[in-house]
DSSP file (Angstrom, degrees, kcal/mol; ACC not computed):
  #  RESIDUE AA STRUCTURE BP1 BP2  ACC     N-H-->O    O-->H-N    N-H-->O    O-->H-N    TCO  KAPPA ALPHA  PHI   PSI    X-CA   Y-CA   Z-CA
    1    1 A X              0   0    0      0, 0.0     5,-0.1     0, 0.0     4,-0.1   0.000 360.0 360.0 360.0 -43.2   28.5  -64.8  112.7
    2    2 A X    >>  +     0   0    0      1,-0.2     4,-1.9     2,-0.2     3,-0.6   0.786 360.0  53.2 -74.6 -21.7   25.6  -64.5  110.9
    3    3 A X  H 3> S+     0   0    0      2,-0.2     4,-2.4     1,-0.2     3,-0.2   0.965 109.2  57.5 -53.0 -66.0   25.3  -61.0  110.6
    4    4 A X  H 34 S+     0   0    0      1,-0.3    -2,-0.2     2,-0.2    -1,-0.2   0.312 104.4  49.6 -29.8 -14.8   28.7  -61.3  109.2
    5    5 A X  H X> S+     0   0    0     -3,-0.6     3,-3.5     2,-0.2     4,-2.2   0.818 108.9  49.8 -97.5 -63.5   27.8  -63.7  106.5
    6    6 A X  H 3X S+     0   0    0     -4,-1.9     4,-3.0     1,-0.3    -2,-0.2   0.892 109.2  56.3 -65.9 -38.5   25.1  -61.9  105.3
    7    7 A X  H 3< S+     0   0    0     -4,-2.4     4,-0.4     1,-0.2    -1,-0.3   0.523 104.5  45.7-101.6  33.4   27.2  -58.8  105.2
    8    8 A X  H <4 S+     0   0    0     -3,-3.5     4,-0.9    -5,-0.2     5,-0.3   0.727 108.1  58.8-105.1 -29.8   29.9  -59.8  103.1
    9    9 A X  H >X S+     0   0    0     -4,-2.2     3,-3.6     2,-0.2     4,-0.7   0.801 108.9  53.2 -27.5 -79.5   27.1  -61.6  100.3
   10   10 A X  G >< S+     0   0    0     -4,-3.0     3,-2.8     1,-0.4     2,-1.1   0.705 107.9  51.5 -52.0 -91.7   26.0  -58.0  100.4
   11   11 A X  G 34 S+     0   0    0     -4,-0.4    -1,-0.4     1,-0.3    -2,-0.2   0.288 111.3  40.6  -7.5 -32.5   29.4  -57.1   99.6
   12   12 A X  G <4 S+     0   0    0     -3,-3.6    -1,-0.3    -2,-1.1    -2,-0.2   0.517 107.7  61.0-115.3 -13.1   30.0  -59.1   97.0
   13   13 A X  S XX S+     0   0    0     -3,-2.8     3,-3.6    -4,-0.7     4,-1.8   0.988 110.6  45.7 -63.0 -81.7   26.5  -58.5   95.3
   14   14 A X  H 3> S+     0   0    0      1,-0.3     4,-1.7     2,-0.2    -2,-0.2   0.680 112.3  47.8 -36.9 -26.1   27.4  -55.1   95.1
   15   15 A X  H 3> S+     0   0    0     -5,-0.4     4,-0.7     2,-0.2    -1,-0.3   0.642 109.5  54.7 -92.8  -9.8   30.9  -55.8   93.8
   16   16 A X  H <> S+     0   0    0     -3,-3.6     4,-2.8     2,-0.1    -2,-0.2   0.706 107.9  51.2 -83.0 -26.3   29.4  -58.2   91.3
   17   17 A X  H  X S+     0   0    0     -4,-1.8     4,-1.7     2,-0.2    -2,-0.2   0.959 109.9  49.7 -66.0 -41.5   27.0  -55.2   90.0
   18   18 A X  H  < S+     0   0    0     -4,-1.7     4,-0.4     2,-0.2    -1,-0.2   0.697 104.1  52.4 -53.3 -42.6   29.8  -52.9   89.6
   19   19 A X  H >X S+     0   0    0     -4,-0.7     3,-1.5     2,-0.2     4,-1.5   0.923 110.6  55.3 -92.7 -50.3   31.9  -55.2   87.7
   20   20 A X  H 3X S+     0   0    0     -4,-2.8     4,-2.4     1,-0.3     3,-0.4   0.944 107.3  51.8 -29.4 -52.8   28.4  -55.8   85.0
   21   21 A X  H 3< S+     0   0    0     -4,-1.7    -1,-0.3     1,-0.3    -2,-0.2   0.696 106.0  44.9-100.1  22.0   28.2  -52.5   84.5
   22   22 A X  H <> S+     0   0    0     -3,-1.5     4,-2.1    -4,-0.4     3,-0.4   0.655 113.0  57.4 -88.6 -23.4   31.9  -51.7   83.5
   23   23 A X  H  X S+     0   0    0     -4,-1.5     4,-3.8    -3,-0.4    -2,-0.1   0.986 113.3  40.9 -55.4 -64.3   31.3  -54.9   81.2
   24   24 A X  H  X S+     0   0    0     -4,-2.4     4,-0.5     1,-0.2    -1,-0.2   0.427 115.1  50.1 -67.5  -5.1   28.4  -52.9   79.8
   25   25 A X  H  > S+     0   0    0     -3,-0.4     4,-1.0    -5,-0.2     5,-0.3   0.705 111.9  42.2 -61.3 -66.1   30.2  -50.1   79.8
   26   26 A X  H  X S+     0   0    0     -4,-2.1     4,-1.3     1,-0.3    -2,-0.2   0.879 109.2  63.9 -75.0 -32.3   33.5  -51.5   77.9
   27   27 A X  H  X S+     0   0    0     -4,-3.8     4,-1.3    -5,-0.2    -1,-0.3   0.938 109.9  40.9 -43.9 -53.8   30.9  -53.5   75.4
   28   28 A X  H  X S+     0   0    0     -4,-0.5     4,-0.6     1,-0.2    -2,-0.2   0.521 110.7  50.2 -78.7   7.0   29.8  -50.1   74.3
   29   29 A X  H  < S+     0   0    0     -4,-1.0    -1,-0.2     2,-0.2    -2,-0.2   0.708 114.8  48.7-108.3 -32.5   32.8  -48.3   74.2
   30   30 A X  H  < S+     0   0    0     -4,-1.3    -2,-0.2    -5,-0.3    -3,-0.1   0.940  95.1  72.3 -48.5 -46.2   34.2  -51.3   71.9
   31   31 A X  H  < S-     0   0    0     -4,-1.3    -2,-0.2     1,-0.2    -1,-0.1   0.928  96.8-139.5 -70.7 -58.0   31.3  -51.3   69.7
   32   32 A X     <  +     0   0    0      1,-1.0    86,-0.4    -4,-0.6     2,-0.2   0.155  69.5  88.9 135.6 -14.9   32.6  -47.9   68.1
   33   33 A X  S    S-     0   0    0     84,-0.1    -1,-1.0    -5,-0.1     2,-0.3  -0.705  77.4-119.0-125.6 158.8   29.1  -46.3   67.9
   34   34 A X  E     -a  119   0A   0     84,-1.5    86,-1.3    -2,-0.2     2,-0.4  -0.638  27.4-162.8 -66.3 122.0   26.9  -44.1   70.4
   35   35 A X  E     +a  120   0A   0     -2,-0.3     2,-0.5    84,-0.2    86,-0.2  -0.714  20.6 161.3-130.7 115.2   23.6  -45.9   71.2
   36   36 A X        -     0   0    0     84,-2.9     5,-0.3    -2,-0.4    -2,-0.0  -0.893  41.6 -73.2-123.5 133.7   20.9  -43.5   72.7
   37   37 A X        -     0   0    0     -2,-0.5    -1,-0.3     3,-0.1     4,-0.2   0.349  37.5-115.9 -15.5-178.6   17.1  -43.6   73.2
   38   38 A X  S  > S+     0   0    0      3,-0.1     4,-3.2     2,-0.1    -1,-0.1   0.678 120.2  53.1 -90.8 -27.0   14.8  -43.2   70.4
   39   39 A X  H  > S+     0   0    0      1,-0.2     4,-0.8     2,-0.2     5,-0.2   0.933 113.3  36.0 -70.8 -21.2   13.9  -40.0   72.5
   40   40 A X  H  > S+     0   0    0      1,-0.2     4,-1.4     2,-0.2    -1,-0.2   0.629 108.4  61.0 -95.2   3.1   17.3  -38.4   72.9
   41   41 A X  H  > S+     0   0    0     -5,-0.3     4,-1.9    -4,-0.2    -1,-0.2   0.930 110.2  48.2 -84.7 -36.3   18.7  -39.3   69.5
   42   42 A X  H  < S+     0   0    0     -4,-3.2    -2,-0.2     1,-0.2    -1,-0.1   0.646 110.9  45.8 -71.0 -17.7   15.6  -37.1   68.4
   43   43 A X  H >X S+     0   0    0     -4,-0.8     3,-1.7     3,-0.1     4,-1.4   0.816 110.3  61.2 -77.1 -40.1   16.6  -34.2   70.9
   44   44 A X  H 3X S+     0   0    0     -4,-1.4     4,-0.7     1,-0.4     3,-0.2   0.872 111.8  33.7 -56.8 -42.9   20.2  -35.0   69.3
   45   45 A X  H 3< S+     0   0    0     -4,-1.9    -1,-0.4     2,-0.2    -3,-0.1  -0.306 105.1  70.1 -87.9  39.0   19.0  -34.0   65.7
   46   46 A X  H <4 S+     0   0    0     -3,-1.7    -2,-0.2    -5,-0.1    -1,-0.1   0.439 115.4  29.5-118.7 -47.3   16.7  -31.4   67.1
   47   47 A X  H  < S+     0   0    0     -4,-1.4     2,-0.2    -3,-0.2    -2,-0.2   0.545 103.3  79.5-106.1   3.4   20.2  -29.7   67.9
   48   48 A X     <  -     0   0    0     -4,-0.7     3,-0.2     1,-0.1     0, 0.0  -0.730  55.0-165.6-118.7 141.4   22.7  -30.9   65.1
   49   49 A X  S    S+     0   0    0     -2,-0.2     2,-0.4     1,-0.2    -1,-0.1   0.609  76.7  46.2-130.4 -42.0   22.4  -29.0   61.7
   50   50 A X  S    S+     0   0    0      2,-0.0    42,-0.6     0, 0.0     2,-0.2  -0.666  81.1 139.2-117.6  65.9   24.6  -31.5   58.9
   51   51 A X  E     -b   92   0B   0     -2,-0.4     2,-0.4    -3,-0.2    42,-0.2  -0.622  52.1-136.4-101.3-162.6   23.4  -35.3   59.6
   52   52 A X  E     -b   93   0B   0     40,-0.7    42,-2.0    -2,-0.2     2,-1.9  -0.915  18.2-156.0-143.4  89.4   22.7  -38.1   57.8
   53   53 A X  E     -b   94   0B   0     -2,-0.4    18,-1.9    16,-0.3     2,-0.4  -0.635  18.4-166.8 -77.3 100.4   19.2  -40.0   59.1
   54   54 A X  E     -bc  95  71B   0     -2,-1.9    42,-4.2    40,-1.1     2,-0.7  -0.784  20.3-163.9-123.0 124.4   19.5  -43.3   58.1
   55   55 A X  E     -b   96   0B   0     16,-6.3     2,-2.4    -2,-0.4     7,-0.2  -0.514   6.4-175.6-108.5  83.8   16.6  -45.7   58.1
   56   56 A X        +     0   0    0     40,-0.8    19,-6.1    -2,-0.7    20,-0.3   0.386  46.7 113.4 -62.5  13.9   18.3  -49.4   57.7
   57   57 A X  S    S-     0   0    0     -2,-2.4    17,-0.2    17,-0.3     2,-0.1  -0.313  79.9 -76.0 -96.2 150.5   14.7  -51.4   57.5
   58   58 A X    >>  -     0   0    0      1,-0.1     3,-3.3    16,-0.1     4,-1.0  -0.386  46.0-109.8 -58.5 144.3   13.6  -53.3   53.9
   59   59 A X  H 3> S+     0   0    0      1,-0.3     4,-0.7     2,-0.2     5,-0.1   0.688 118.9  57.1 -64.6 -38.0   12.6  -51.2   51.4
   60   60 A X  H 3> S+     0   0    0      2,-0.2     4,-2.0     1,-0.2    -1,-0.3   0.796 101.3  59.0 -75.3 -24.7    9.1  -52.3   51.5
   61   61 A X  H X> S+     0   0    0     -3,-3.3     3,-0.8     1,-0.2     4,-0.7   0.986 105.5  52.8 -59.2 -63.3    9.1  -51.3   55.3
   62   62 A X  H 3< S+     0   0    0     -4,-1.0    72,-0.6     1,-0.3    -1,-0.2   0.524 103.0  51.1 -44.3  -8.6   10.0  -47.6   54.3
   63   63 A X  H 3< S+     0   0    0     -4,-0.7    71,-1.7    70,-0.1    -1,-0.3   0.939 103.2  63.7 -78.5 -48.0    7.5  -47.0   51.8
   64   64 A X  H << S-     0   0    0     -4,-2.0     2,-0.2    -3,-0.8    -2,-0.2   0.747 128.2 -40.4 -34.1 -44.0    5.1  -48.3   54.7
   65   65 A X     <  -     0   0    0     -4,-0.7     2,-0.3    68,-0.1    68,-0.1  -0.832  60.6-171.7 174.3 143.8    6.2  -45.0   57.2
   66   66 A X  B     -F  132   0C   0     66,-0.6    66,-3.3    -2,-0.2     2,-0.4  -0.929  35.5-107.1-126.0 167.0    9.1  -43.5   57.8
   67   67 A X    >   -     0   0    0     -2,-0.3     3,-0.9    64,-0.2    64,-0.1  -0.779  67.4 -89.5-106.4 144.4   10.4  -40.7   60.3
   68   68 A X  T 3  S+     0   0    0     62,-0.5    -1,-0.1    -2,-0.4    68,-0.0   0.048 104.5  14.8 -54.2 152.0   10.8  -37.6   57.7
   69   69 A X  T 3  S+     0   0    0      1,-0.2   -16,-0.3    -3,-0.1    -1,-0.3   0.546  81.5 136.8  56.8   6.0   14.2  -37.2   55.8
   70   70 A X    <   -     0   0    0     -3,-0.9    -1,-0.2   -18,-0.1     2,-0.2  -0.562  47.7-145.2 -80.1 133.5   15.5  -40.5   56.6
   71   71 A X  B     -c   54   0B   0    -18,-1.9   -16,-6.3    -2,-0.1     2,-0.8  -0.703  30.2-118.1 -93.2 164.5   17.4  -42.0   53.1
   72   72 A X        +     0   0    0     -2,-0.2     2,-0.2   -18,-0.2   -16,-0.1  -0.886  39.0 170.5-122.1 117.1   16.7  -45.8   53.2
   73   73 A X        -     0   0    0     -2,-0.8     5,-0.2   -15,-0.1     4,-0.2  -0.668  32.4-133.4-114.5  84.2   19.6  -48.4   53.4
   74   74 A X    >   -     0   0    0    -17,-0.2     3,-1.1    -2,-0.2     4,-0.4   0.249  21.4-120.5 -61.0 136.5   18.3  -51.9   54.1
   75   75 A X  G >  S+     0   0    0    -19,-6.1     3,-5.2     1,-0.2   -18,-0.1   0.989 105.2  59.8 -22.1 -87.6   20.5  -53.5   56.9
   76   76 A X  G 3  S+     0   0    0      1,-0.4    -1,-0.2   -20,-0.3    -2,-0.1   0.587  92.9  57.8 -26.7 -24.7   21.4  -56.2   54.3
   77   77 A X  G <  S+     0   0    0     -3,-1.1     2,-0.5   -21,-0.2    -1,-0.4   0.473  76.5  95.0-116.0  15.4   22.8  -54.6   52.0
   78   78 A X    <   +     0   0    0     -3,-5.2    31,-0.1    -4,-0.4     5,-0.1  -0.942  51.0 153.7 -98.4 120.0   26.0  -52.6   53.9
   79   79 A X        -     0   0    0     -2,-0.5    -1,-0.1     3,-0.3    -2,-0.1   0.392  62.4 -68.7-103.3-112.9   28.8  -54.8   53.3
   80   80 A X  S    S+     0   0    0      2,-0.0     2,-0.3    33,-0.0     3,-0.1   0.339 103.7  95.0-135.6  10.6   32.4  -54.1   53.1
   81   81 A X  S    S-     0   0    0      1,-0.1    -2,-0.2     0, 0.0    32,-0.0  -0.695  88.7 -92.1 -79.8 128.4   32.1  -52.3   49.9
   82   82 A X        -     0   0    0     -2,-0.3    -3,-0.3     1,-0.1     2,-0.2   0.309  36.1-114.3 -29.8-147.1   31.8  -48.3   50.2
   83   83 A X        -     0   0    0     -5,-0.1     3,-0.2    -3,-0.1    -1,-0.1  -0.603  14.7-161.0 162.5  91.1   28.5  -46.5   50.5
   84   84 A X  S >  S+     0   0    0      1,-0.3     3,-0.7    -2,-0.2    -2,-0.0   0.835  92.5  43.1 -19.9 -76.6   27.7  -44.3   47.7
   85   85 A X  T 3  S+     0   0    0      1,-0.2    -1,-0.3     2,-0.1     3,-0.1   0.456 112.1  52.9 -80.8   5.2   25.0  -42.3   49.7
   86   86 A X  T >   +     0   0    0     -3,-0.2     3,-0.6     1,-0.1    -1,-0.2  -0.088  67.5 154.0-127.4  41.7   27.1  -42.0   53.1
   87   87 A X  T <   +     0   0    0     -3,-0.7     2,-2.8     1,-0.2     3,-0.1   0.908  61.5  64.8 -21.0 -52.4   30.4  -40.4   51.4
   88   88 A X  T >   -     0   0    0      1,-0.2     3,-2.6    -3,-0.1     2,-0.2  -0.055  61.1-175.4 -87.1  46.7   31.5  -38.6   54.5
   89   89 A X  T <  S+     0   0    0     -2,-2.8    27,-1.0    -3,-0.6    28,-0.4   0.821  87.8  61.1 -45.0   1.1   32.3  -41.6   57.2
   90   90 A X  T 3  S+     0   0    0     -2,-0.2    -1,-0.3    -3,-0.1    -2,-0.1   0.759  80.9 103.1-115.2  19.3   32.9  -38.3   59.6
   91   91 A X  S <  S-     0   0    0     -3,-2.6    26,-0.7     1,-0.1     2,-0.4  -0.368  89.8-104.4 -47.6 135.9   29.4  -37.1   59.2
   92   92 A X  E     -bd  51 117B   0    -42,-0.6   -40,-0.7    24,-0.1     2,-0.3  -0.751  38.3-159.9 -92.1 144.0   27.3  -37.8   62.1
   93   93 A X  E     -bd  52 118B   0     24,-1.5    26,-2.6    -2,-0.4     2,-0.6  -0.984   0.6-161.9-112.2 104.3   24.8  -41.0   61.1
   94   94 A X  E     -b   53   0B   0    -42,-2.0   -40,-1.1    -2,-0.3     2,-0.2  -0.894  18.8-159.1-104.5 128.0   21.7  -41.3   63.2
   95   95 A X  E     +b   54   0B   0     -2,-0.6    26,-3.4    24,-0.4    27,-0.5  -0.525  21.6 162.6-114.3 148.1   20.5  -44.6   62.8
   96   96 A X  E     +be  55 122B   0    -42,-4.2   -40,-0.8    -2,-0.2    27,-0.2  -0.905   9.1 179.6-145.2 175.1   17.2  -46.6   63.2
   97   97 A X  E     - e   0 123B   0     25,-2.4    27,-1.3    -2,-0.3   -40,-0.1  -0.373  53.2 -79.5-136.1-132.2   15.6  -49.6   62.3
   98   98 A X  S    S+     0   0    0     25,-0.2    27,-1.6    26,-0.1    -1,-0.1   0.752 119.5   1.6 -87.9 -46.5   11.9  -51.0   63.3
   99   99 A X  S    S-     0   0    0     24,-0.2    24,-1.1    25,-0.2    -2,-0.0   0.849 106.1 -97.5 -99.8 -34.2   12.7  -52.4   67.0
  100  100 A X  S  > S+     0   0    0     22,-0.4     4,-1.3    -4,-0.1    22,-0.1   0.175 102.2  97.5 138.3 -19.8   16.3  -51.6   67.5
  101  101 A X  H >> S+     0   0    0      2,-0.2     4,-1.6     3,-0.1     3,-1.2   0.973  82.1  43.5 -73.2 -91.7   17.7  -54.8   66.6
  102  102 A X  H 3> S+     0   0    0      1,-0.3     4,-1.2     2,-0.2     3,-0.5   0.825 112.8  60.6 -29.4 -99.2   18.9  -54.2   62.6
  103  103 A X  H 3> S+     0   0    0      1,-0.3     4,-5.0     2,-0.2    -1,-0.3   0.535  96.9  48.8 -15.7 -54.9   20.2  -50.9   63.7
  104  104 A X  H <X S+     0   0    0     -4,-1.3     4,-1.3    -3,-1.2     5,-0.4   0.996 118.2  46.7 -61.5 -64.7   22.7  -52.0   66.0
  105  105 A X  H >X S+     0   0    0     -4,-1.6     4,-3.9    -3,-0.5     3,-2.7   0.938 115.6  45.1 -10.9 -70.8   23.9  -54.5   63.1
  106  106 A X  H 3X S+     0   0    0     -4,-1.2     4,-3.7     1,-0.4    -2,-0.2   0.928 109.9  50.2 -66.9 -37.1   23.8  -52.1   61.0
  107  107 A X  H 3X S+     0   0    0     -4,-5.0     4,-0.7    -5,-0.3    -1,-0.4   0.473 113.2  55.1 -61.3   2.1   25.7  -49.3   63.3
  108  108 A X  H <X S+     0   0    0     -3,-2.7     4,-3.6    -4,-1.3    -2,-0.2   0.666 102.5  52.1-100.9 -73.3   28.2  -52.0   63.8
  109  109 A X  H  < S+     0   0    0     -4,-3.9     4,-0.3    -5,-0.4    -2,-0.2   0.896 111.3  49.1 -31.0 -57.7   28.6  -52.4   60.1
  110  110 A X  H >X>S+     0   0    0     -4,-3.7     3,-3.7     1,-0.3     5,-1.7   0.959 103.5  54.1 -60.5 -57.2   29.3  -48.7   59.7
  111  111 A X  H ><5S+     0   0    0     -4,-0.7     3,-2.0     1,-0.3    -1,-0.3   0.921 108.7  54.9 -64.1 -30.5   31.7  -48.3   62.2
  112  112 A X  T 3<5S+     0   0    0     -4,-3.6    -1,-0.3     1,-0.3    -2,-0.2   0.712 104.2  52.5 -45.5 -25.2   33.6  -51.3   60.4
  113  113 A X  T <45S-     0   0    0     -3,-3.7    -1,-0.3    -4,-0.3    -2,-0.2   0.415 134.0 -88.0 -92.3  -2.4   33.6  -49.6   57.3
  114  114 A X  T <<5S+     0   0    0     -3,-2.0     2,-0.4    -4,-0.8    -3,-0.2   0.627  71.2 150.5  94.1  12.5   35.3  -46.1   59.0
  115  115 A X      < -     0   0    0     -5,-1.7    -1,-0.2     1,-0.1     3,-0.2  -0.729  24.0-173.3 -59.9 133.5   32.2  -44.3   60.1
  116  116 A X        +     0   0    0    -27,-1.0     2,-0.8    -2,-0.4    -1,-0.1   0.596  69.2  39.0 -91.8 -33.6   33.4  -42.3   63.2
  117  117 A X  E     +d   92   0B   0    -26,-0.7   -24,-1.5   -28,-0.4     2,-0.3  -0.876  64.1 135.2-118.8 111.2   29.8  -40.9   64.2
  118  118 A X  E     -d   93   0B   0     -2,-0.8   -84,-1.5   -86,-0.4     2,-0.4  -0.975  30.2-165.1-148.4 148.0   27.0  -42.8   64.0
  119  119 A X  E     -a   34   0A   0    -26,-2.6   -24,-0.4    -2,-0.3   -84,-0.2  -0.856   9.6-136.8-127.7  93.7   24.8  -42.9   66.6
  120  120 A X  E     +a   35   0A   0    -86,-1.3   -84,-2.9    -2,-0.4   -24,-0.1  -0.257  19.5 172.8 -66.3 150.1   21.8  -45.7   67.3
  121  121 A X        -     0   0    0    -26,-3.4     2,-0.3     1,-0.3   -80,-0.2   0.284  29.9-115.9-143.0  13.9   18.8  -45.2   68.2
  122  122 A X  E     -e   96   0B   0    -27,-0.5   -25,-2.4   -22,-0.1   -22,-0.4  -0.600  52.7 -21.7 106.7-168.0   16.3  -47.8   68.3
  123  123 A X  E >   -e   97   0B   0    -24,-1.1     3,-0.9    -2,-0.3   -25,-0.2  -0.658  33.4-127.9-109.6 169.6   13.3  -48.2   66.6
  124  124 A X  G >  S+     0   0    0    -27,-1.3     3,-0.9    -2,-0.3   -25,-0.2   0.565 106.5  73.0 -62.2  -7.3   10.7  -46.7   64.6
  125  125 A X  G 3  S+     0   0    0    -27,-1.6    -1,-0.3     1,-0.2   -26,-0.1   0.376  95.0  53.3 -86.2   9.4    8.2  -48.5   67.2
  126  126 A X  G <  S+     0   0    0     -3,-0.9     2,-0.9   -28,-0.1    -1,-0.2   0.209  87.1 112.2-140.7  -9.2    9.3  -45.8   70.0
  127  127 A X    <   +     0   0    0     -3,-0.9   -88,-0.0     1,-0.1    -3,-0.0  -0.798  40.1 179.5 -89.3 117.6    8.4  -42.7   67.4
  128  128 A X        +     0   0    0     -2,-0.9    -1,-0.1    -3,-0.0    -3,-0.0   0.352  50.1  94.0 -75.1 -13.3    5.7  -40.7   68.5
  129  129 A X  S    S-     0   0    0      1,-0.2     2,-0.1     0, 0.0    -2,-0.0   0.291  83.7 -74.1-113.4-142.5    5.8  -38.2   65.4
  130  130 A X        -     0   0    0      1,-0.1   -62,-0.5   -65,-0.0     2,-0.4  -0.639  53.7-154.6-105.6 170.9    4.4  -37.7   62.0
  131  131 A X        -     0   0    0    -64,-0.1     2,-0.4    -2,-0.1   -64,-0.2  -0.866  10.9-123.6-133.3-174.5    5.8  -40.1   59.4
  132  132 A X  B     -F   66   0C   0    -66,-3.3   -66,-0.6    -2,-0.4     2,-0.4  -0.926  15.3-151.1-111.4 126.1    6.3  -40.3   55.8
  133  133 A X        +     0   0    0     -2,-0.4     2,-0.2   -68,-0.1   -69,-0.2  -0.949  63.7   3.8-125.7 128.8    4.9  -43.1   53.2
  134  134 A X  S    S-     0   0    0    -71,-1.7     2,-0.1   -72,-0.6   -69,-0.0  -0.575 102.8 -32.2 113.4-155.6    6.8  -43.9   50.2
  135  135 A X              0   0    0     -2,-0.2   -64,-0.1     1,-0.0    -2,-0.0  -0.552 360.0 360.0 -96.7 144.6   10.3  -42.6   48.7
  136  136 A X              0   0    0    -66,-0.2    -1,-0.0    -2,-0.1   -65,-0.0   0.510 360.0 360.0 -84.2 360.0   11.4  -39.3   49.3
């Protein structure tokens, strides 16, 4: 009996895991956007030729350091009004913030407006590589 106990709990732990990660699954498939390490969104532009690096952090952050070619669009300020410097809502967008946090916002945002690729990718705190200080 007790063997019996224990293995349907197991049973139902495992069928409770399963059903989390289609949750987490179907949350990102809702959300409208890709969301991928900081390291494979940087393999991802490594291999993709026409994007758009978009660094969604306060202005003042970006002078601080940025990862090279990124234009800078403060979270805060994508609204429901178009977006001047991202014209092409099918243009792939990879997007970053400092931790990961503002990005997802902000990839959120986009896909709300009609972006169809945009892709998160975390934060600048997870880039290894050389950066850039001040306005391009």
């Amino acid at each position: 009996m007790k063997k019996l106990l224990i293995l349907c709990m197991t049973f139902i732990c495992i069928l409770s895991g399963c059903g989390n990660a289609d949750s987490v699954q179907n949350t990102e498939q809702k959300s409208g956007y890709k969301q991928v390490s900081m390291e494979e969104g940087l393999e991802l532009m490594e291999a993709d030729s026409d994007y758009i690096l978009l660094d969604v952090r306060r202005d003042d952050e970006f002078e601080e350091g940025h990862i090279p070619g990124a234009i800078n669009i403060p979270n805060e300020s994508i609204e429901t009004e178009e977006i001047v410097e991202l014209p092409d809502k099918n243009q792939t967008i990879y997007v970053y913030c400092r931790s990961g946090n503002r990005s997802k916002q902000a990839s959120q945002k986009l896909v709300d407006l009609g972006y169809t690729n945009v892709i998160e990718f975390g934060g600048i705190i997870d880039y290894s590589g050389e950066i850039e200080k001040g306005r391009q």
